[in-house]
N, C-alpha and C positions, 0 to 999 in steps of 0.2 A: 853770804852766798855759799852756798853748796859747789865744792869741787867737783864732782859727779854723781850720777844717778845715786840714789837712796836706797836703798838695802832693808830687802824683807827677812825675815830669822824667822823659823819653822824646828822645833828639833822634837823627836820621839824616841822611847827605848822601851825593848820590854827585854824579858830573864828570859832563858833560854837552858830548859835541862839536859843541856848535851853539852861536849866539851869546844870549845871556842875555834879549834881548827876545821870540826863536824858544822856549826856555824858560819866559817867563813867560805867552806865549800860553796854551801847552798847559794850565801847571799851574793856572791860574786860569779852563779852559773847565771850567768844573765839571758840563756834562755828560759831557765825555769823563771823567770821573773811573773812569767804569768800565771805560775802555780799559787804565786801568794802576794801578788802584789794587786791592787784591785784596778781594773781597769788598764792594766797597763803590761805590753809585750816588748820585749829587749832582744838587743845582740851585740855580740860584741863585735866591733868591726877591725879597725887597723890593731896589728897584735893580737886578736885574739878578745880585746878589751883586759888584756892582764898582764900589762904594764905601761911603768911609765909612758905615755906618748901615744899606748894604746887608744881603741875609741869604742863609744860605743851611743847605740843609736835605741830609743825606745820611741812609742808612739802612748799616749794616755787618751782612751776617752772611750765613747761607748759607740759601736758601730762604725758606719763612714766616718761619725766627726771624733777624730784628733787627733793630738797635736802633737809633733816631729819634737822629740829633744834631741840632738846631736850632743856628745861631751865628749871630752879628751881629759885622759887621764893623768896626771900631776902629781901624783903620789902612789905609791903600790907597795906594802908593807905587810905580807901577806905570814901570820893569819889576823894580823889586827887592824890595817886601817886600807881605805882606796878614799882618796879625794879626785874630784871630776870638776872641771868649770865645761858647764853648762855653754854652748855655742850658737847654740838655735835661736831661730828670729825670735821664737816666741819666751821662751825658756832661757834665760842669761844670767849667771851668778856663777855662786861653788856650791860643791855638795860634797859630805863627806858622811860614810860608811864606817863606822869603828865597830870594832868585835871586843869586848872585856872578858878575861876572861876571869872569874869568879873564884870556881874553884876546880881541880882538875876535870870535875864533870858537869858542869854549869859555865855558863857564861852569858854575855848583858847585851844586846846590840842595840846599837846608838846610830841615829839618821839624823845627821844638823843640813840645813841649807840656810844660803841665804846670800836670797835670789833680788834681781831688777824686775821689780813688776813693769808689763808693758802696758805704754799708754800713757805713760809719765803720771803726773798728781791725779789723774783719775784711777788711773792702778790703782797708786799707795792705798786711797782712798777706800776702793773697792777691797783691797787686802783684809782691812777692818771687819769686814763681815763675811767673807772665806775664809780667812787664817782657822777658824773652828774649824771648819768642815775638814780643811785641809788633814787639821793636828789629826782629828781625829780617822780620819784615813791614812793617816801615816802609823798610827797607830793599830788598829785594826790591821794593816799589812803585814805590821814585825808581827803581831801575834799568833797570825796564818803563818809568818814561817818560823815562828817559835816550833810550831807544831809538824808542820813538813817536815822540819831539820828533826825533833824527837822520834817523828815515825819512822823517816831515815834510818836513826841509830837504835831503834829496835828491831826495825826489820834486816840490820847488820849483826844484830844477837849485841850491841853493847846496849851494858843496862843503864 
């Protein structure tokens, strides 16, 4: 017997050639989340979204349909890590945001969740043939703000 829900695991990372604090700026303005994030517009709500306790509210989808994630922030470790548990009907787990930094003008970021699919065993089930789509949109995301966060720090004159 399973103690509780089952737990889905998603994680992506891509390089980034800018320095890790230039990095953590970006990925933690969670307005610009729609700069580079696909499908999907944020805010930070109680706090600011930039600390512990903090909250912060996105919607994912295309048009009128989608879907509310609320999170509350649980960790805030700035310029390297924000962890978030997920609150929303739809959306429940943890999520965590790390920044590595590499070398003083590089660094790596890393997006783990892992999330309750809803719907119980028809989730999980469904998970199976999302979880791709998913990776790869989580993917495609960091690489868009691989790129935002570089043009950033060129158009700041660092090289």
């Amino acid at each position: 017997m399973s103690a509780g829900p089952t737990r889905v695991e998603v994680v992506a990372a891509a390089p980034v050639a800018a320095p890790a604090a230039a990095t953590w700026e970006v990925l933690t303005d969670w307005e610009r989340h729609r700069d580079w994030m696909l499908a999907t517009r944020a805010r930070g709500t109680a706090a600011g979204g930039r600390a512990v306790g903090g909250g912060i509210e996105a919607w994912t989808g295309l048009g009128p349909i989608a879907v509310r994630d609320t999170m509350t922030i649980t960790a805030w470790e700035p310029p390297r890590r924000c962890e978030v548990e997920h609150t929303g009907r739809v959306v429940r787990g943890t999520g965590v945001l790390e920044v590595v930094p590499v070398e003083d003008s590089r660094s790596r970021v890393v997006w783990s969740e892992r999330l309750e699919p809803p719907f119980g065993r028809v989730g999980r089930l469904g998970w199976v043939m999302v979880r791709p789509l998913v990776t790869a949109a989580l993917r495609t995301s960091l690489r868009r703000l691989a790129r935002l966060v570089e043009e950033d720090e060129v158009n700041r004159g660092t090289p």
